[in-house]
FINUDO-650402 format. One record per residue (C-alpha): residue number from 1; residue in one letter; x, y, z. Coordinates in Angstrom, 1 decimal, padded with zeros to 4 digits. Each point is the difference from the previous one (the first is absolute). Last residue first. Layout:
REM residues N
<atom pos="NUM" code="A" east="X" north="Y" up="Z"/>
...
REM end
This chain:
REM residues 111
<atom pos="111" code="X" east="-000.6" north="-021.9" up="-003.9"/>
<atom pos="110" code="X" east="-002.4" north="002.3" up="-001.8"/>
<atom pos="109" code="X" east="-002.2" north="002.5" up="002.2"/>
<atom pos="108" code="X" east="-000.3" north="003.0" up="-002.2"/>
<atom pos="107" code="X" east="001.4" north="002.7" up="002.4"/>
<atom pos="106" code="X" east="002.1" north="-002.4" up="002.5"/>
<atom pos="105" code="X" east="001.2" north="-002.4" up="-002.1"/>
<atom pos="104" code="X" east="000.9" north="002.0" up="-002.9"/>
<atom pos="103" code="X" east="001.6" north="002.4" up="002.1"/>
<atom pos="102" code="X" east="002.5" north="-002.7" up="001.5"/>
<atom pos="101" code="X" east="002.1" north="001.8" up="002.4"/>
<atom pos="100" code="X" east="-003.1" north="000.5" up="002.2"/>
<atom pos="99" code="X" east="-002.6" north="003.0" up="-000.2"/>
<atom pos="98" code="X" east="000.2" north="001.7" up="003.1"/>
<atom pos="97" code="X" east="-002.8" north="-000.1" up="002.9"/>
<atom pos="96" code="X" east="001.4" north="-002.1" up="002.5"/>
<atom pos="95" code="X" east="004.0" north="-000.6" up="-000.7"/>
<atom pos="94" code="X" east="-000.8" north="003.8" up="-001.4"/>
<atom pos="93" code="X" east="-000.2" north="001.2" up="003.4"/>
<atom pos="92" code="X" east="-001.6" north="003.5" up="-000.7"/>
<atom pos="91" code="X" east="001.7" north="003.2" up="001.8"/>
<atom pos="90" code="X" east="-001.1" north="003.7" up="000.5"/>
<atom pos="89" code="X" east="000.0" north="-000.9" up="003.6"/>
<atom pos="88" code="X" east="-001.9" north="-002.9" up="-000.1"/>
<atom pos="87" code="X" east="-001.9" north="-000.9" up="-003.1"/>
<atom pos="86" code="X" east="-002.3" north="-003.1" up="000.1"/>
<atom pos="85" code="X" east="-002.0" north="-000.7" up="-003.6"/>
<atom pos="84" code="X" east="-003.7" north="-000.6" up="000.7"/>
<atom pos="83" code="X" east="-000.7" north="001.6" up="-002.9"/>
<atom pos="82" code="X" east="-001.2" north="003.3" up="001.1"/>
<atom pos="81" code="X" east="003.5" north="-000.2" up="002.1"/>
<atom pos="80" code="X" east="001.5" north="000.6" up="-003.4"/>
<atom pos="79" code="X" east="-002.6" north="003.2" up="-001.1"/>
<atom pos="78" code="X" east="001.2" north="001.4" up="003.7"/>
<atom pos="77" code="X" east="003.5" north="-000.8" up="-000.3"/>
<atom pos="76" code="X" east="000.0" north="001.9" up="-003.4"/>
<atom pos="75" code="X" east="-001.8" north="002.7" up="001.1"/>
<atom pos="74" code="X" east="002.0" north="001.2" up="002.7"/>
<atom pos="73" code="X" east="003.3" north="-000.5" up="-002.0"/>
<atom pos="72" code="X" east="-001.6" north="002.3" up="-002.6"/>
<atom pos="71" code="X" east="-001.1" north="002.5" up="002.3"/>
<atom pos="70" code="X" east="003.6" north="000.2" up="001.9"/>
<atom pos="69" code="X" east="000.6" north="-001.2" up="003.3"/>
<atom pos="68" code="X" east="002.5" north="-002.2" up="-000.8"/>
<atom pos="67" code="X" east="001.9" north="001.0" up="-003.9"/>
<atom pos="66" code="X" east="-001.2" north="-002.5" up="-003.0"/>
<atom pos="65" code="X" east="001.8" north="-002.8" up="-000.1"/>
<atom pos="64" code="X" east="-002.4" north="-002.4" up="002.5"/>
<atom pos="63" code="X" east="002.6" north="-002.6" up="000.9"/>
<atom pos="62" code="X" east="000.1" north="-003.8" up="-000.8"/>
<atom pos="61" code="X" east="003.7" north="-000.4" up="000.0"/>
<atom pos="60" code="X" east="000.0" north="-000.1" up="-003.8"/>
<atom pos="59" code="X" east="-002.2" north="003.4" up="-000.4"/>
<atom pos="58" code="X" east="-003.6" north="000.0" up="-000.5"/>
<atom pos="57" code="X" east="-002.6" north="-000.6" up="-002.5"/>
<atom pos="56" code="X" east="-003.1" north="-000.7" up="001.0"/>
<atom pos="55" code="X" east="-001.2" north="003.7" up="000.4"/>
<atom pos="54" code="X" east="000.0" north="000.4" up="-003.9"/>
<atom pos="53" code="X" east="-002.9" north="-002.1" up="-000.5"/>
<atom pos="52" code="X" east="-000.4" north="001.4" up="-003.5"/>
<atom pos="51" code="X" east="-002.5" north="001.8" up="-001.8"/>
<atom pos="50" code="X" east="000.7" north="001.8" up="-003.6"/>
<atom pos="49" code="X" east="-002.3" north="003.2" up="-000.3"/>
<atom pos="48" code="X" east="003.4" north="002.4" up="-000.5"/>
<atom pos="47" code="X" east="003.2" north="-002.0" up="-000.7"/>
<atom pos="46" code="X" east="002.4" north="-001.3" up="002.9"/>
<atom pos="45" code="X" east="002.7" north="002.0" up="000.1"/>
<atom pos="44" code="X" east="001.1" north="-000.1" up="003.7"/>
<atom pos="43" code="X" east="-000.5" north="-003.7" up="000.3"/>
<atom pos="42" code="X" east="002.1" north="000.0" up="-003.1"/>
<atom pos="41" code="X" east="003.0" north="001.4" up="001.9"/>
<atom pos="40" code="X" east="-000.4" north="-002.7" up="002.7"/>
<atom pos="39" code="X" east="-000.1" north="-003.1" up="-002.5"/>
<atom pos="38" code="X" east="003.2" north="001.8" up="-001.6"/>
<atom pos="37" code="X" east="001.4" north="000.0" up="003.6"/>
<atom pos="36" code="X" east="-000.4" north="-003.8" up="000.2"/>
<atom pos="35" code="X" east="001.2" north="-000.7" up="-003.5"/>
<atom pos="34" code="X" east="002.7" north="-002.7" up="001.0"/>
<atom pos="33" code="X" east="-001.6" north="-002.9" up="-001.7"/>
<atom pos="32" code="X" east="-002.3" north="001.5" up="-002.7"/>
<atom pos="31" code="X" east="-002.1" north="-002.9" up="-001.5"/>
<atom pos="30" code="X" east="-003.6" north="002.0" up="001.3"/>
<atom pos="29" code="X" east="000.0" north="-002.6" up="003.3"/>
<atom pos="28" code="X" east="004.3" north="001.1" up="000.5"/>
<atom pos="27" code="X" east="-001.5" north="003.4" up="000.7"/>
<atom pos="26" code="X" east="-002.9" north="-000.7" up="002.0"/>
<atom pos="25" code="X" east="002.2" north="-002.1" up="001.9"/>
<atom pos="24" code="X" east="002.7" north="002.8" up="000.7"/>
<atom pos="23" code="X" east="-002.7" north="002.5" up="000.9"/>
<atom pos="22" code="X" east="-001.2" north="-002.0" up="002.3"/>
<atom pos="21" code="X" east="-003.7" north="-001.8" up="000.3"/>
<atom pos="20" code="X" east="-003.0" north="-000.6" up="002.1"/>
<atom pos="19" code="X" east="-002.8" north="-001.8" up="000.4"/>
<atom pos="18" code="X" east="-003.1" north="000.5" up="001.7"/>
<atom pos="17" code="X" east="-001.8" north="000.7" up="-003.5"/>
<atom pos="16" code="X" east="001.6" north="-001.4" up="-002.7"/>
<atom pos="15" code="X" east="003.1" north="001.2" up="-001.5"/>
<atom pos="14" code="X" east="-000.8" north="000.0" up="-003.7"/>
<atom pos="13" code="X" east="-000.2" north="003.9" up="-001.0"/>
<atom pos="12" code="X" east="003.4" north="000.1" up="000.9"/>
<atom pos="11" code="X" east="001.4" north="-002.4" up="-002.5"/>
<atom pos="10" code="X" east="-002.2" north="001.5" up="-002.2"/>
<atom pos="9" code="X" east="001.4" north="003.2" up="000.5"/>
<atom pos="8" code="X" east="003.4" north="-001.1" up="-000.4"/>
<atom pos="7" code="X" east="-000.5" north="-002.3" up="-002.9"/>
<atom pos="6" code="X" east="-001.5" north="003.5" up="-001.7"/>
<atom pos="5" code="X" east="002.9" north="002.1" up="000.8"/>
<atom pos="4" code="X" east="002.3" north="-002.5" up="-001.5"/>
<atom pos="3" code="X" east="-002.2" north="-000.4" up="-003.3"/>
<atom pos="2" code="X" east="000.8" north="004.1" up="000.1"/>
<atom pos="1" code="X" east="-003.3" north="002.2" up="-000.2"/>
REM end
């Protein structure tokens, strides 16, 4: 697996519970500023037996991506609403429930 891969999943992997991130902050989190669709592709690949909170990772506007209505969409506002995170209408309101600019901050809790 690519070093770039791995920053990404870790980067994932590190959203806490009742949080919730874009694809664009995941990104620029693993040192790839502009890598939001690459943070999407890998989502899609992720290797067999490795867990990751996939379902707190959503678009920049803090929109479900997957289609409305679909299975995945359905689960992935129920397992965020399992933590106490509010979705309404396929929407989070990441001034809530996102990670702010400063990732540091907000996953590890430096100043």
């Amino acid at each position: 697996m690519q070093d770039s891969h791995s920053r990404v999943y870790a980067a994932i992997a590190a959203i806490p519970p009742g949080r919730v991130a874009s694809y664009g902050a995941i990104a620029a989190r693993a040192g790839l500023p502009g890598r939001a669709r690459l943070v999407g592709k890998l989502l899609g690949e992720v290797p067999d037996g490795m867990e990751l909170p996939w379902f707190r990772v959503l678009r920049a506007s803090g929109e479900i991506a997957l289609p409305k209505g679909s299975r995945g969409f359905r689960e992935q506002v129920q397992r965020l609403r399992a933590e106490g995170v509010e979705v309404k209408n396929g929407r989070v309101a990441l001034s809530a429930f996102g990670l702010d600019a400063n990732l540091d901050r907000a996953l590890w809790g430096m100043p």
